[in-house]
PyMOL Python script that loads the backbone (N, CA, C, O; Angstrom):
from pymol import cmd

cmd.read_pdbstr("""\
ATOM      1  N   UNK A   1      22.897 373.597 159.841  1.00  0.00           N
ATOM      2  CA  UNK A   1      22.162 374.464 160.759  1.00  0.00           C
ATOM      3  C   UNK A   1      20.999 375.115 159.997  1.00  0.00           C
ATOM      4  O   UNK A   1      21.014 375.632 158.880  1.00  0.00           O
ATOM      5  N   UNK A   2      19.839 374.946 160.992  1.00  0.00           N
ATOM      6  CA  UNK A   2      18.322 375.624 159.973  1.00  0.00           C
ATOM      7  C   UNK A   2      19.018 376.904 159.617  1.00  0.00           C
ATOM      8  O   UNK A   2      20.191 377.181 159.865  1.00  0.00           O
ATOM      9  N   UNK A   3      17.958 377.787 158.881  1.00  0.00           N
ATOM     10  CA  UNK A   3      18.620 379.235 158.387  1.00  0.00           C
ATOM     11  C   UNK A   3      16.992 379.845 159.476  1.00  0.00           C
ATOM     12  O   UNK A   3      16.069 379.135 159.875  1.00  0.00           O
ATOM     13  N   UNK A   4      17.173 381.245 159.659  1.00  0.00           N
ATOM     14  CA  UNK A   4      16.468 381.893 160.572  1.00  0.00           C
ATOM     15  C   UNK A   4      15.270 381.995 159.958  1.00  0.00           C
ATOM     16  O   UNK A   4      14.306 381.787 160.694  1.00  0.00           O
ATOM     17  N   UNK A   5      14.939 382.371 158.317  1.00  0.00           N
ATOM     18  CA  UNK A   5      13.589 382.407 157.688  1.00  0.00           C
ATOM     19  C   UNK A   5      13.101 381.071 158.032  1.00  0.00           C
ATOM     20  O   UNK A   5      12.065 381.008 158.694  1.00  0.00           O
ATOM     21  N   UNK A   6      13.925 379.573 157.543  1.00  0.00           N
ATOM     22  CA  UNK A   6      12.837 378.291 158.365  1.00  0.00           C
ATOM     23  C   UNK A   6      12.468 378.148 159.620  1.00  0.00           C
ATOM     24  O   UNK A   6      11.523 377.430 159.948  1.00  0.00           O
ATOM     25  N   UNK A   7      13.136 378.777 160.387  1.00  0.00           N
ATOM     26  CA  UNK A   7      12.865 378.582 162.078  1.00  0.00           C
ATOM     27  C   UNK A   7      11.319 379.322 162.067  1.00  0.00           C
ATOM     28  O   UNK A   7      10.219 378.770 162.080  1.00  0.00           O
ATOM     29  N   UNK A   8      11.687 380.934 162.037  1.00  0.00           N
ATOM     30  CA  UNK A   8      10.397 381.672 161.783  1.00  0.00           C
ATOM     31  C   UNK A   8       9.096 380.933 161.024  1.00  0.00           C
ATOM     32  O   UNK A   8       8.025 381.099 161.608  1.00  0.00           O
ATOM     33  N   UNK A   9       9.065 380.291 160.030  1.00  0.00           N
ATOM     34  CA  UNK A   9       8.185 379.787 159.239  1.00  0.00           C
ATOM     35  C   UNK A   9       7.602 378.622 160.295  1.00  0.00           C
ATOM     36  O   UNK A   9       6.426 378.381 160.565  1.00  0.00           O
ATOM     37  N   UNK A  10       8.672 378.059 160.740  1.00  0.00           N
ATOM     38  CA  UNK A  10       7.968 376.969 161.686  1.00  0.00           C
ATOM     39  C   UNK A  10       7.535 377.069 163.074  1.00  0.00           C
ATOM     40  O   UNK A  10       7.081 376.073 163.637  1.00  0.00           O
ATOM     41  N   UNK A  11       7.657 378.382 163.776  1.00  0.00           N
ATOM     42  CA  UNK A  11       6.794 378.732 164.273  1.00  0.00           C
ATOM     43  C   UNK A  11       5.535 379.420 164.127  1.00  0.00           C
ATOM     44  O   UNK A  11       4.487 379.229 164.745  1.00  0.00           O
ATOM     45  N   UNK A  12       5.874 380.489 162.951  1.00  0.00           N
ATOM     46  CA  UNK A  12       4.127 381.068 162.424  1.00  0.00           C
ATOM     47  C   UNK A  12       3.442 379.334 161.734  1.00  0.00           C
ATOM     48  O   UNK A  12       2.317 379.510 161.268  1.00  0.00           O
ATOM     49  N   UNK A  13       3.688 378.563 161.674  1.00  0.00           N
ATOM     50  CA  UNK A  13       3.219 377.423 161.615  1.00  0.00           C
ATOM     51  C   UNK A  13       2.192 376.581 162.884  1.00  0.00           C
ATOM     52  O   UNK A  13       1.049 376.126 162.832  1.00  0.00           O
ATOM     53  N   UNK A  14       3.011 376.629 163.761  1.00  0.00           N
ATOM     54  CA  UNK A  14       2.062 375.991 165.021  1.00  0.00           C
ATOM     55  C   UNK A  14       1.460 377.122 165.792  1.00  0.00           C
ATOM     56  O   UNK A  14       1.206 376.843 166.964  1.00  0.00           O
ATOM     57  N   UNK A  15       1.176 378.325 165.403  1.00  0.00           N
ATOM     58  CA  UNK A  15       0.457 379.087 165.910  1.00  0.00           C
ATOM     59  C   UNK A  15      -0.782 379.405 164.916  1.00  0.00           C
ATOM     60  O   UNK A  15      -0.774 379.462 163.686  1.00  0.00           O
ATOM     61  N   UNK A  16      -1.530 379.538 165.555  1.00  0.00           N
ATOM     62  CA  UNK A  16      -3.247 380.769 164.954  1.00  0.00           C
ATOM     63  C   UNK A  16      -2.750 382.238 165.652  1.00  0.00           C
ATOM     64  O   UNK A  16      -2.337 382.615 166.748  1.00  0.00           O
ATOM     65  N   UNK A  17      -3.004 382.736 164.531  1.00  0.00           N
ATOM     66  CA  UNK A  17      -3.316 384.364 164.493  1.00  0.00           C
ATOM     67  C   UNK A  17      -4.826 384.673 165.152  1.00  0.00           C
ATOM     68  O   UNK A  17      -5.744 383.903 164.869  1.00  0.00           O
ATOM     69  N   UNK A  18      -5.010 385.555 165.834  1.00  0.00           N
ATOM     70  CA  UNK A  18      -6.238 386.132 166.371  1.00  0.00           C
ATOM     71  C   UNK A  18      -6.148 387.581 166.553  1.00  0.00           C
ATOM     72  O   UNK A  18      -5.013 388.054 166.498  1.00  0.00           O
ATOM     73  N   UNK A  19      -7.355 388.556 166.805  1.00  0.00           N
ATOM     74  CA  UNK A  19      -6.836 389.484 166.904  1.00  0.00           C
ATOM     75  C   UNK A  19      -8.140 389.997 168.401  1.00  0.00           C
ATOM     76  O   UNK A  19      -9.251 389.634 168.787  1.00  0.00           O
ATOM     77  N   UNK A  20      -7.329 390.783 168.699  1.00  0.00           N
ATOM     78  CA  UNK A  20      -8.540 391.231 170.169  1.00  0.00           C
ATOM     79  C   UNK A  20      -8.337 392.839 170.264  1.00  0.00           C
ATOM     80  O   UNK A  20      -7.454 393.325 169.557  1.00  0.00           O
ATOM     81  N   UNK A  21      -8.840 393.397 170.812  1.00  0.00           N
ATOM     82  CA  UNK A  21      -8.975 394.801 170.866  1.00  0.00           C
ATOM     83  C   UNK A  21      -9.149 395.102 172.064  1.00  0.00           C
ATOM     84  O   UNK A  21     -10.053 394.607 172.738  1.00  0.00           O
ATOM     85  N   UNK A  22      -8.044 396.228 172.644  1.00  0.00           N
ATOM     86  CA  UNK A  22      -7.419 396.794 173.870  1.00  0.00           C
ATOM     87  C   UNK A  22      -7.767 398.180 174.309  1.00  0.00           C
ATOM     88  O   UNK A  22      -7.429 398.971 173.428  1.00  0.00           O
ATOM     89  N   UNK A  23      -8.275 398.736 175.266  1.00  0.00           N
ATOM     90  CA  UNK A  23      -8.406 400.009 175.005  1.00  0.00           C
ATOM     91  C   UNK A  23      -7.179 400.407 175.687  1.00  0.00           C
ATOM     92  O   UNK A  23      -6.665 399.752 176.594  1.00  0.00           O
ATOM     93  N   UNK A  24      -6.622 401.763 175.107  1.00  0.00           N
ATOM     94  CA  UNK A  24      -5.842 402.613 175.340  1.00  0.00           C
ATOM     95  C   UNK A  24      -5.100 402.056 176.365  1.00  0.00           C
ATOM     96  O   UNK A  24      -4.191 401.330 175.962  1.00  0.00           O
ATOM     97  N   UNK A  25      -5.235 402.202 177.932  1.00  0.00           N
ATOM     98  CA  UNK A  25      -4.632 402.017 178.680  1.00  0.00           C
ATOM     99  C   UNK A  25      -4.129 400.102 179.450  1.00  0.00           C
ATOM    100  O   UNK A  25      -3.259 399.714 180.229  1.00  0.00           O
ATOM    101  N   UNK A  26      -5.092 399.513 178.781  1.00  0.00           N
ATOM    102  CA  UNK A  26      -4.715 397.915 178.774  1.00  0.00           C
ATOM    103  C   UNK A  26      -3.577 397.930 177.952  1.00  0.00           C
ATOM    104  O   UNK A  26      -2.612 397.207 178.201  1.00  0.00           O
ATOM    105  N   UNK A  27      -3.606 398.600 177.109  1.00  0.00           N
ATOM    106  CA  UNK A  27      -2.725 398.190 175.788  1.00  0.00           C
ATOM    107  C   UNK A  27      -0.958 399.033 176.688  1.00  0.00           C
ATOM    108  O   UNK A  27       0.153 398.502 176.675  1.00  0.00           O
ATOM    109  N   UNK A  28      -1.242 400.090 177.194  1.00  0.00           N
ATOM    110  CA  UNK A  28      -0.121 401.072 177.217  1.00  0.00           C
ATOM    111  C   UNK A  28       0.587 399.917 178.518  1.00  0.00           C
ATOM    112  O   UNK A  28       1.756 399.536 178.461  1.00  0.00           O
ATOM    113  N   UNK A  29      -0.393 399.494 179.638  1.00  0.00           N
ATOM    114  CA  UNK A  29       0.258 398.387 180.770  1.00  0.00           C
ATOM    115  C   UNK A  29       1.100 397.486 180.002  1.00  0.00           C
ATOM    116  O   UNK A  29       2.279 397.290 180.296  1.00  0.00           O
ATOM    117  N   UNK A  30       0.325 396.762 178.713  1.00  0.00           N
ATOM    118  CA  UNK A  30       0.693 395.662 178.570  1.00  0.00           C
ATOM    119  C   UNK A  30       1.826 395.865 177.599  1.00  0.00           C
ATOM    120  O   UNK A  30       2.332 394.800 177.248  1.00  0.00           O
ATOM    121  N   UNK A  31       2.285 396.794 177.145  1.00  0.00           N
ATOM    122  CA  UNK A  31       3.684 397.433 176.333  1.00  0.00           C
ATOM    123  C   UNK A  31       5.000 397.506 177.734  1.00  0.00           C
ATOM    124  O   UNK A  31       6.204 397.253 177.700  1.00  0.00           O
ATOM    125  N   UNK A  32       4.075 397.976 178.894  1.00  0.00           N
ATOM    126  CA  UNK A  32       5.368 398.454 179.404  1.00  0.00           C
ATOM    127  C   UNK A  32       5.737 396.731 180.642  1.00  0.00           C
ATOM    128  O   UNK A  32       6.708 396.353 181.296  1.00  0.00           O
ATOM    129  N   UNK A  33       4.567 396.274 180.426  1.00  0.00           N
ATOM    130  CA  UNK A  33       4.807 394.835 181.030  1.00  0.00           C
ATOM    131  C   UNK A  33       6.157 394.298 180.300  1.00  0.00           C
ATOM    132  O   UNK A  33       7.327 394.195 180.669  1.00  0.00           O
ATOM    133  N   UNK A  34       5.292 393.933 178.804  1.00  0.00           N
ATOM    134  CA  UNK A  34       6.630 393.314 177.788  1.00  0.00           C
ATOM    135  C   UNK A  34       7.868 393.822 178.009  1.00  0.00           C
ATOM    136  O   UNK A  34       8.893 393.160 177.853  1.00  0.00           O
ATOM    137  N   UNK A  35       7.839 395.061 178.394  1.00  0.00           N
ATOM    138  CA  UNK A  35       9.252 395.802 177.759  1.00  0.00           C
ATOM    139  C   UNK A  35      10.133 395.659 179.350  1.00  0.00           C
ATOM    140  O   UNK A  35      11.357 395.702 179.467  1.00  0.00           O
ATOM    141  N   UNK A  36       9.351 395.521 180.230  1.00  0.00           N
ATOM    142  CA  UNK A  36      10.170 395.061 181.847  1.00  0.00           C
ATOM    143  C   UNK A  36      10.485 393.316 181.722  1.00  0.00           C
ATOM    144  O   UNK A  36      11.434 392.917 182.396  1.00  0.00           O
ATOM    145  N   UNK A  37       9.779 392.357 180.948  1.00  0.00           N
ATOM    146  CA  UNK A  37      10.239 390.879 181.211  1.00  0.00           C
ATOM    147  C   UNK A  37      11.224 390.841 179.412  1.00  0.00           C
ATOM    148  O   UNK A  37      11.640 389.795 178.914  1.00  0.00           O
ATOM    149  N   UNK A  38      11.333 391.815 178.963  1.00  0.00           N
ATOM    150  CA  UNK A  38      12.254 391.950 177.544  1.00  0.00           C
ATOM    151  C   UNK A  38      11.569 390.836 176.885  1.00  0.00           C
ATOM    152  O   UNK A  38      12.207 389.823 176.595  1.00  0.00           O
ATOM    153  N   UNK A  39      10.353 390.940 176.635  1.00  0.00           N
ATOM    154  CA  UNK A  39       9.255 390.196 175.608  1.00  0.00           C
ATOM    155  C   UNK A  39       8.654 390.666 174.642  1.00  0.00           C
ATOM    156  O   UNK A  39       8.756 391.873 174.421  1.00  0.00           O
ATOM    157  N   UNK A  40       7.848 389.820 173.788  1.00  0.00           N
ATOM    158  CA  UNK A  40       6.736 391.007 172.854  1.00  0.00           C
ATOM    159  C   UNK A  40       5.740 390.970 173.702  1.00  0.00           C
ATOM    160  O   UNK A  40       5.794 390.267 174.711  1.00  0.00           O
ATOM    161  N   UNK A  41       4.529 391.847 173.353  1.00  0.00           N
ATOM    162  CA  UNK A  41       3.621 391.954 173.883  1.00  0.00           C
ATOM    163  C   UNK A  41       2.382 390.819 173.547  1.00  0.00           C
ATOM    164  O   UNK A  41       1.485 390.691 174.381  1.00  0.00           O
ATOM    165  N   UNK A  42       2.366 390.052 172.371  1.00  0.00           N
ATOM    166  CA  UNK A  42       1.985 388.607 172.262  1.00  0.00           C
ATOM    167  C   UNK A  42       2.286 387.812 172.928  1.00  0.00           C
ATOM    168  O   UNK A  42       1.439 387.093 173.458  1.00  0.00           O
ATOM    169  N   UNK A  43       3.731 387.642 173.159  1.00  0.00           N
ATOM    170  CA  UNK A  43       4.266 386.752 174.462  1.00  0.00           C
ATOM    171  C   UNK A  43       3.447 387.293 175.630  1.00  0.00           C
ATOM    172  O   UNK A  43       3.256 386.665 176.672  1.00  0.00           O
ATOM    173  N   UNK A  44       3.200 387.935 175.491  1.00  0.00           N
ATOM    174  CA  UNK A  44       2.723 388.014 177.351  1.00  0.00           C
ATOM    175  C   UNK A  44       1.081 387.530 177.572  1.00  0.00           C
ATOM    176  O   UNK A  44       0.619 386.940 178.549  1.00  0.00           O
ATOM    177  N   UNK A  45       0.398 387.959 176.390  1.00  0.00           N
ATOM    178  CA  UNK A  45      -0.850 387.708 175.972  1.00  0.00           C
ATOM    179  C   UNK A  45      -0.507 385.926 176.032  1.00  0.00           C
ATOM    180  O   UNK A  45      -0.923 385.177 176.916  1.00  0.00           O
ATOM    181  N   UNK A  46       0.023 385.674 175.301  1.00  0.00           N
ATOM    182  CA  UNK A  46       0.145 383.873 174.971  1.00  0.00           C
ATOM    183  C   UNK A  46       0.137 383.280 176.834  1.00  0.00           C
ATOM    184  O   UNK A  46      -0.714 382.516 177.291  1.00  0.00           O
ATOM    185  N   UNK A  47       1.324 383.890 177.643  1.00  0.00           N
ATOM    186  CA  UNK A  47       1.768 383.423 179.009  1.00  0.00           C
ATOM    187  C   UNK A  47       0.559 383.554 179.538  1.00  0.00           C
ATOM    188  O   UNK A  47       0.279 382.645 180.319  1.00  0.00           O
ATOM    189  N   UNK A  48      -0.795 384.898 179.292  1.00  0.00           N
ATOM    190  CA  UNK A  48      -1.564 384.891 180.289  1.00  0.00           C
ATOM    191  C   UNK A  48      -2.639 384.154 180.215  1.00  0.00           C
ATOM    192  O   UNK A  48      -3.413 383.782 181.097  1.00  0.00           O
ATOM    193  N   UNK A  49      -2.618 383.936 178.858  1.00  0.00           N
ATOM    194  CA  UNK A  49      -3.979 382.787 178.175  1.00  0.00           C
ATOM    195  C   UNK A  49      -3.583 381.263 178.947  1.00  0.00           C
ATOM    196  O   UNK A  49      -4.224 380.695 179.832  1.00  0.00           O
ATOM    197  N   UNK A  50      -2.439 380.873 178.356  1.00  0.00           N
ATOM    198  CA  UNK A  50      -1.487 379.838 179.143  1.00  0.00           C
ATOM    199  C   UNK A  50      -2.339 379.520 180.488  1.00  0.00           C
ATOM    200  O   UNK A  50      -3.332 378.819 180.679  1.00  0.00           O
ATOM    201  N   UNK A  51      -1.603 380.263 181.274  1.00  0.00           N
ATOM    202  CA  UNK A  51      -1.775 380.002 182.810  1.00  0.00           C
ATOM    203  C   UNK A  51      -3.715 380.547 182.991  1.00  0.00           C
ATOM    204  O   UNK A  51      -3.988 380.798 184.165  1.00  0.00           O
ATOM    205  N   UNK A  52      -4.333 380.635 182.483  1.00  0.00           N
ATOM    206  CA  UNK A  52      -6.016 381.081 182.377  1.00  0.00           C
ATOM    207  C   UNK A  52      -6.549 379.492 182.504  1.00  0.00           C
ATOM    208  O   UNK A  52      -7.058 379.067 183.541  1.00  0.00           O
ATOM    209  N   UNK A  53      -6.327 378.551 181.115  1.00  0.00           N
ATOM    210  CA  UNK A  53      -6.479 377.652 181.183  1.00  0.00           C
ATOM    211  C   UNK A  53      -5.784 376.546 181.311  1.00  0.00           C
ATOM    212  O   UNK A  53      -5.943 375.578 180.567  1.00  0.00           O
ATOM    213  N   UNK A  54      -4.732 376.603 182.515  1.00  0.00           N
ATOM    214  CA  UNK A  54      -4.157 375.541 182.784  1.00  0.00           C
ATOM    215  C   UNK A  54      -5.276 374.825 183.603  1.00  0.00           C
ATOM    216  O   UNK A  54      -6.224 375.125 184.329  1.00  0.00           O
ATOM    217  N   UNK A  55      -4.686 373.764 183.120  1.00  0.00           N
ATOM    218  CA  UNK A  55      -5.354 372.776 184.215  1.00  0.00           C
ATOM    219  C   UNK A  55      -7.175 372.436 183.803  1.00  0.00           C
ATOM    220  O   UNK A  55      -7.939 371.711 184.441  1.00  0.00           O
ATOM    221  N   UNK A  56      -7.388 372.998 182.916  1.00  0.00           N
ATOM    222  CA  UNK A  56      -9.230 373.259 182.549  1.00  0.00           C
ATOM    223  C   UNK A  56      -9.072 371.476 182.107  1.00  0.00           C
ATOM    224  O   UNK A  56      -7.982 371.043 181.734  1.00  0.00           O
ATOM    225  N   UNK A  57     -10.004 370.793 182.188  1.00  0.00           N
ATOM    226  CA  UNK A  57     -10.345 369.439 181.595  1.00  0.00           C
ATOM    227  C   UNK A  57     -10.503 369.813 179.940  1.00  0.00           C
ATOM    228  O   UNK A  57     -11.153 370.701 179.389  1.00  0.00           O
ATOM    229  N   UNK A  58      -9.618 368.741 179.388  1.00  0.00           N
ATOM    230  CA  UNK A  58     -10.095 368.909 177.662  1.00  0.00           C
ATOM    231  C   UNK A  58     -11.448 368.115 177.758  1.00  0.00           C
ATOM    232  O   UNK A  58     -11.845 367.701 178.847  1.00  0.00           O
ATOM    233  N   UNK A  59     -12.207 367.896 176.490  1.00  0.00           N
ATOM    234  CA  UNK A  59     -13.172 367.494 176.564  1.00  0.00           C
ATOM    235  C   UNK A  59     -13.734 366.419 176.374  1.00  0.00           C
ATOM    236  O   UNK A  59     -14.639 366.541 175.549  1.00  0.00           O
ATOM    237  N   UNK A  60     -13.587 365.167 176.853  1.00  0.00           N
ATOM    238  CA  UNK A  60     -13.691 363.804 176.218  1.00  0.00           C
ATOM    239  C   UNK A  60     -14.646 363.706 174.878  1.00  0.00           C
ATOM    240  O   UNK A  60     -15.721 364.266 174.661  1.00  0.00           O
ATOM    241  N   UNK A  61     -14.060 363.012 174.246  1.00  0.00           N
ATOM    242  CA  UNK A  61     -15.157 362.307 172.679  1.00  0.00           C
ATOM    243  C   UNK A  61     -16.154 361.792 173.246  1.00  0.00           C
ATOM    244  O   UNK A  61     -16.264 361.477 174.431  1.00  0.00           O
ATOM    245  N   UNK A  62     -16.833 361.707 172.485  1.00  0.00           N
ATOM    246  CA  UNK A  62     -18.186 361.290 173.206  1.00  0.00           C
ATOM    247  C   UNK A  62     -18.966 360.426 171.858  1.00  0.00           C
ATOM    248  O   UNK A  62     -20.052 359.858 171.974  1.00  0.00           O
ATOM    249  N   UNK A  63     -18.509 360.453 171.146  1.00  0.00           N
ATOM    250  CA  UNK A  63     -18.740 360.120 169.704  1.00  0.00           C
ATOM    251  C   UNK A  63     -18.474 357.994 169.697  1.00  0.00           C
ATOM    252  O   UNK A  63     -18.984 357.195 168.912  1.00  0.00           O
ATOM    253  N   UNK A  64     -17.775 357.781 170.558  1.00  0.00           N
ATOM    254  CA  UNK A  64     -17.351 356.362 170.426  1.00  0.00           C
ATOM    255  C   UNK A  64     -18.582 355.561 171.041  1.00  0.00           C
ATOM    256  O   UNK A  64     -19.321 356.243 171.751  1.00  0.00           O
ATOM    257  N   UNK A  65     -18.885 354.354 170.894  1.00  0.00           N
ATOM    258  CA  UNK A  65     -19.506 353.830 171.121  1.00  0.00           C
ATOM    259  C   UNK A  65     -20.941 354.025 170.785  1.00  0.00           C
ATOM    260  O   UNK A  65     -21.722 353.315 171.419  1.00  0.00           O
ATOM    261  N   UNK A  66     -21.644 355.179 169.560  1.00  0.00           N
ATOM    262  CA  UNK A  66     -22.596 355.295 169.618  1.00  0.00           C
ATOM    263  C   UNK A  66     -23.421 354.635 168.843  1.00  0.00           C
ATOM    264  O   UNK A  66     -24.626 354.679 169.089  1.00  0.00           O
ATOM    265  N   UNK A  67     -23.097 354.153 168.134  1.00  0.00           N
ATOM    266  CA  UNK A  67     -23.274 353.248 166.526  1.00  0.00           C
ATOM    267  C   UNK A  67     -23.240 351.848 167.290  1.00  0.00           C
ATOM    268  O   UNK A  67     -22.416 351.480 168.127  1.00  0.00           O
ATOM    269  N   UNK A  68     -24.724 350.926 166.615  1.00  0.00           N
ATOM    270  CA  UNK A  68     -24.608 349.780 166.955  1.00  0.00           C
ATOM    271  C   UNK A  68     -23.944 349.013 165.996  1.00  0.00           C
ATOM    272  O   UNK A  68     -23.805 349.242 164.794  1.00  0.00           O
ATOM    273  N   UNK A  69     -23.314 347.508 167.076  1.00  0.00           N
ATOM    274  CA  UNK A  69     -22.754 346.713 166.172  1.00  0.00           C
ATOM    275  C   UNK A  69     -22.179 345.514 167.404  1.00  0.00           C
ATOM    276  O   UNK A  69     -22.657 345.392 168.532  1.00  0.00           O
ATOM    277  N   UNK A  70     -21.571 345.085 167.090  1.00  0.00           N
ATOM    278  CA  UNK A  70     -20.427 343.905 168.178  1.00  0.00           C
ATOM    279  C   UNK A  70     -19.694 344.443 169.191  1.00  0.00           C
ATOM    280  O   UNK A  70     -18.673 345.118 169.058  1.00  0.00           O
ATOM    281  N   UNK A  71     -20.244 344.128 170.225  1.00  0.00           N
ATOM    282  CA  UNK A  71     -19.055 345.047 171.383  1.00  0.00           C
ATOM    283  C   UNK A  71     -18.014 344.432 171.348  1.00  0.00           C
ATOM    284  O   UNK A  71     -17.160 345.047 171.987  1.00  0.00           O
ATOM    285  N   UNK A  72     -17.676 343.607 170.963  1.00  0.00           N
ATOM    286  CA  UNK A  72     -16.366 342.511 171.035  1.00  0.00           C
ATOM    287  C   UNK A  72     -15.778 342.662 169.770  1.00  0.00           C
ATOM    288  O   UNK A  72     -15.703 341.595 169.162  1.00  0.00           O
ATOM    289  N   UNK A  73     -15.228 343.879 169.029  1.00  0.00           N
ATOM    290  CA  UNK A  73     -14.496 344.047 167.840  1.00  0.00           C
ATOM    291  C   UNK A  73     -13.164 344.147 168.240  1.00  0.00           C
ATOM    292  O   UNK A  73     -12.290 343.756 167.466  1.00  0.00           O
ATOM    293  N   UNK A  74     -12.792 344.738 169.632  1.00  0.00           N
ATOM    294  CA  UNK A  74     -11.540 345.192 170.115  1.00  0.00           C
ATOM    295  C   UNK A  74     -10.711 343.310 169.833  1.00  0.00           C
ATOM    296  O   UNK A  74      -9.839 342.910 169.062  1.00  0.00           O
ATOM    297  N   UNK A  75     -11.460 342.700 170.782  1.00  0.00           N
ATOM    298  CA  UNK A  75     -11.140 341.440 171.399  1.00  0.00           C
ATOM    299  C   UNK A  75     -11.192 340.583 170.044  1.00  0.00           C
ATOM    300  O   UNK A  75     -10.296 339.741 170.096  1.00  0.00           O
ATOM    301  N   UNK A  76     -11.888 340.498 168.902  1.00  0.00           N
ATOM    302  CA  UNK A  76     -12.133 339.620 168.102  1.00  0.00           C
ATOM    303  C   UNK A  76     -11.756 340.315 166.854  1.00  0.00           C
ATOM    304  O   UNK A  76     -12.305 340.073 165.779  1.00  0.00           O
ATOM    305  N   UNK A  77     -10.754 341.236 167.022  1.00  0.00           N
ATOM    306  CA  UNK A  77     -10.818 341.681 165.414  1.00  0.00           C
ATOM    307  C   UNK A  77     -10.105 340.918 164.325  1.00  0.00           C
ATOM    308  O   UNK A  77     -10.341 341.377 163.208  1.00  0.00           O
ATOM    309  N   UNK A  78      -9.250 339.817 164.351  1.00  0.00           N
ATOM    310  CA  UNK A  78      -8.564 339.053 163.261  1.00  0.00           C
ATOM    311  C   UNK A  78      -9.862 338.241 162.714  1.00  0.00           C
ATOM    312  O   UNK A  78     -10.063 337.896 161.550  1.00  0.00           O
ATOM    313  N   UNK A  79     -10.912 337.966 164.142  1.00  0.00           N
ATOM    314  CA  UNK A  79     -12.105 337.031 163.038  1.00  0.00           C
ATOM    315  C   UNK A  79     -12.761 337.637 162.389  1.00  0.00           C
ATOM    316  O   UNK A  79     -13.191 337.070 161.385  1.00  0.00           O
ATOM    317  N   UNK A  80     -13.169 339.100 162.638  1.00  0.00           N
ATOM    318  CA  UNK A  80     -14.287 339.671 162.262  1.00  0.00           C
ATOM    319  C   UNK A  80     -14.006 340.133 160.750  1.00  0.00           C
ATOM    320  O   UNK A  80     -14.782 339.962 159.810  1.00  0.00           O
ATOM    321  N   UNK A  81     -12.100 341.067 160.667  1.00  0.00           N
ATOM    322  CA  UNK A  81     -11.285 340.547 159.475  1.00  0.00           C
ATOM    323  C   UNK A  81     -11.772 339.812 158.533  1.00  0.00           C
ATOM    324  O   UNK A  81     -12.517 340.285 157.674  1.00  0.00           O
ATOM    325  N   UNK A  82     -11.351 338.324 158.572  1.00  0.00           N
ATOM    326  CA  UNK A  82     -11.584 337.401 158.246  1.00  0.00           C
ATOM    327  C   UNK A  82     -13.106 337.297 157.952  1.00  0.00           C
ATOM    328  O   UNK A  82     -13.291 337.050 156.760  1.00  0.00           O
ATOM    329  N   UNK A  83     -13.899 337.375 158.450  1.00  0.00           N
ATOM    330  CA  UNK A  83     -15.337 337.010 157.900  1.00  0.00           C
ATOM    331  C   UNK A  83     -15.684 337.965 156.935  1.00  0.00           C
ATOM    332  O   UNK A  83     -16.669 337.738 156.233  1.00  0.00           O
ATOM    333  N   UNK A  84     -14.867 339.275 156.739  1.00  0.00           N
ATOM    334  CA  UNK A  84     -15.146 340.264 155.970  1.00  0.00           C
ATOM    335  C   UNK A  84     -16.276 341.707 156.621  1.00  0.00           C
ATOM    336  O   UNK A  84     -16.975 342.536 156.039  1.00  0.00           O
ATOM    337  N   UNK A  85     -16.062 341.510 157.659  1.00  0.00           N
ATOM    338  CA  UNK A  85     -16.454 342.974 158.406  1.00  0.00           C
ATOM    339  C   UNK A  85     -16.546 344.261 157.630  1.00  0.00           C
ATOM    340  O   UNK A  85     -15.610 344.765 157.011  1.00  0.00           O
ATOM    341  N   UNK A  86     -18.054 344.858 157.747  1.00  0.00           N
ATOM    342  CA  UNK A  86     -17.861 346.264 157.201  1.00  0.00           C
ATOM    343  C   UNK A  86     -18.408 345.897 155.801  1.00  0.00           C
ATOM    344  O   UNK A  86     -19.286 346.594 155.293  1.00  0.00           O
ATOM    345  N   UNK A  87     -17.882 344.768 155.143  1.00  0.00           N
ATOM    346  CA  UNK A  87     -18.078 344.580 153.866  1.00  0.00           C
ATOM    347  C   UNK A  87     -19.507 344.504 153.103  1.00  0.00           C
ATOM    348  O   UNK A  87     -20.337 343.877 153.762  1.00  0.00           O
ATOM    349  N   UNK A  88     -19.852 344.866 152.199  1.00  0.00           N
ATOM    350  CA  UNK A  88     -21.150 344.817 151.784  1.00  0.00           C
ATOM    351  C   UNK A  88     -21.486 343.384 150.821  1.00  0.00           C
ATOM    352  O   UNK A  88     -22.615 343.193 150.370  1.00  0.00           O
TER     353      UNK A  88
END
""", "prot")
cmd.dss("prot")
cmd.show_as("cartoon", "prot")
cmd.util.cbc("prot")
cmd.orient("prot")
């Protein structure tokens, strides 16, 4: 069974730290929010960011295809291999 310091470690792992600034009374709602769904007050920040950009389109690459060369590398790549592709 993990031990509780690796669990912790592997979540401050897949998270970024940020920091934002609340005035007074955002901050005092959002204490007594947490403390009615028995959360932290990051959790609730994380849930509201969450549901903000659900659903937003990520952003396609746009980077592929811009460089000339053989459009047929997908389809022909064992020959192109073989002839020594790329190679100088």
């Amino acid at each position: 069974m993990p031990r509780a310091r690796d669990l912790t470690a592997g979540t401050l792992r897949r998270v970024k730290k940020t920091s934002i600034y609340l005035d007074h009374e955002l901050d005092r709602a959002l204490a007594r929010l947490a403390a009615s769904q028995g959360i932290t007050k990051a959790e609730v920040i994380r849930r509201a960011l969450a549901s903000a950009v659900d659903g937003q389109p990520r952003p396609r690459i746009t980077a592929i295809g811009v460089v000339d060369g053989p459009g047929d590398v997908v389809e022909n790549m064992d020959r192109y291999l073989a002839e020594g592709f790329g190679e100088d």
